[in-house]
N, C-alpha and C positions, 0 to 999 in steps of 0.2 A: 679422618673425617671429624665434623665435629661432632662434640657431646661423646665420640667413643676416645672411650681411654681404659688401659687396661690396668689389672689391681694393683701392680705395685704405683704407678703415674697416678692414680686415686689416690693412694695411701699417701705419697710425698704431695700433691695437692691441697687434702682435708689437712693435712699440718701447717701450710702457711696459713700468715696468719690473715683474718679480713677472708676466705677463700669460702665462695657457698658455691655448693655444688647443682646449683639451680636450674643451672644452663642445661646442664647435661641430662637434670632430670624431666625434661619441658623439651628439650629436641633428642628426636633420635639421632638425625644425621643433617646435614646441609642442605637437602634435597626436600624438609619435614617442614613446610609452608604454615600447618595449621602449628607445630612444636615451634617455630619460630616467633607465631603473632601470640603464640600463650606464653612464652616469654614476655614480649612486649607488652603484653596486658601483665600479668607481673610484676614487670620492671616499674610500670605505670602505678598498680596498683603500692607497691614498696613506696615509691617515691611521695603519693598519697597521704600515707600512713606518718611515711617519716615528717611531712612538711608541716602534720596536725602538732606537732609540739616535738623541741627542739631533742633530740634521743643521744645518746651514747654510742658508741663505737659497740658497745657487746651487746645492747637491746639491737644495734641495724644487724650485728652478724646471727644474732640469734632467729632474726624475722621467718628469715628462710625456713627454719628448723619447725614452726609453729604455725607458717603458712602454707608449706610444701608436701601436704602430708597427699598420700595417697587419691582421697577425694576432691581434693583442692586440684592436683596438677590433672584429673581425670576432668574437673570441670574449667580448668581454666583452657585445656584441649578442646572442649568441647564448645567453649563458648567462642573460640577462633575458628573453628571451623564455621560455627552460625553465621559468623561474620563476614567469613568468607564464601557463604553460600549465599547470604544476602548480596555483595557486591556482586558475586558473578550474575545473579538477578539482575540487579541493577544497571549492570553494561547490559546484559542480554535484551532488556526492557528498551534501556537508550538506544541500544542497535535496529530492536524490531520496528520503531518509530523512524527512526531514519533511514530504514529500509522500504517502509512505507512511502515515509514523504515522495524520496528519491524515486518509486516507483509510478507513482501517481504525476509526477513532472514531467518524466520523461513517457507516460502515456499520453499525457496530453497533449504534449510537445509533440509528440509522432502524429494525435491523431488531429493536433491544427498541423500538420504538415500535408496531411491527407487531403483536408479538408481545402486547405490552398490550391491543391493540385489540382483537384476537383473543380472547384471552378476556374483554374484558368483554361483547364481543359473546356469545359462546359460554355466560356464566354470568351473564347476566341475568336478573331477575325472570320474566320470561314464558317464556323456553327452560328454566330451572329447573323452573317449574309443568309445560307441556307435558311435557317430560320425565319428571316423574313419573306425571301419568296416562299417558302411554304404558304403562311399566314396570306402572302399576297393570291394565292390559287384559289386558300379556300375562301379567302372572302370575294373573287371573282364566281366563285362556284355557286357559293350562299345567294350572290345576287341572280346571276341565274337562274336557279331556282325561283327565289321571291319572283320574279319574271316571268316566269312560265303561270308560276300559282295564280298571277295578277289577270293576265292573258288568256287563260283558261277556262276560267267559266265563259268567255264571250264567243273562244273556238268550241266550245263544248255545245252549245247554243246553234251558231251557224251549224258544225255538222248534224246536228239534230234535225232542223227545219231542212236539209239540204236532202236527208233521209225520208223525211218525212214527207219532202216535196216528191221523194221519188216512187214512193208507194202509194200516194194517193193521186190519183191519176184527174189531169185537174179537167175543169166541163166541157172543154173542145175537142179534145183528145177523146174525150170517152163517145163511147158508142149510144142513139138515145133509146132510152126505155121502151120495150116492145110492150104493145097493149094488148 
């Protein structure tokens, strides 16, 4: 895997020459995501350093030795992993939005579908027709009505005197006043 190597392949390793053991001390194994982007920040930061003015073959091989010390590889681990907490943020944020949008689309979309339905159901041929003979009953019903109300007080009137004619019994009919 990489970065493991055992002590004698170390020992023949630190001998050649130009050889820093940087890698190995920045990833655990192949699988070490945050050990591989503290490298790359490393690699980045060396390159940095080296481009500020032009260096020697033994000030580059020494870099390691002076940058790689215990606190340094614990922060540069530590600063790839932020990195990589921030990104998996960063999709996850990208995602929740587009999970949104995509929700909100296709609610609408269902519920103008609903809403089509809705009224073709509502204004079709045969609910159009019924509908209008309804409206045509009750507005024959309404005038009706107005009809009877118009007509009414003048039947209310005739049965009145017609009563009235039959309880007062008129001067022929009546018997004359005994003295």
């Amino acid at each position: 895997m990489i970065g493991e190597t055992t002590a004698p392949e170390e020992e023949a390793l630190e001998k050649r020459p130009g050889y820093s053991n940087s890698f190995a001390n920045l990833c655990k194994d192949s699988n070490d995501l945050p050990g591989l982007l503290a490298y790359a920040l490393y690699r980045q930061a060396k390159q940095e350093w080296a481009s500020q003015k032009l260096r020697t073959a033994d000030e580059a091989a020494k870099y390691a030795e002076f940058h790689l010390t215990p606190s340094n590889i614990e922060n540069l681990r530590r600063s790839a992993e932020e990195r990589m907490e921030l990104f998996a943020h960063s999709i996850r944020d990208q995602a929740r939005i587009l999970f949104q949008e995509e929700a909100w689309e296709s609610g609408f979309s269902r519920l103008d579908g609903s809403v089509k339905a809705h009224m073709d159901k509502r204004t079709g041929l045969l609910n159009s027709i019924g509908a209008n003979i309804a409206a045509w009953v009750i507005t024959i019903g309404i005038t009706a009505i107005a009809l009877v109300a118009y007509l009414l007080p003048n039947l209310a009137e005739q049965m009145a005197d017609r009563v009235t004619d039959r309880m007062i019994p008129s001067a022929v009919t009546a018997p004359a006043p005994q003295q």
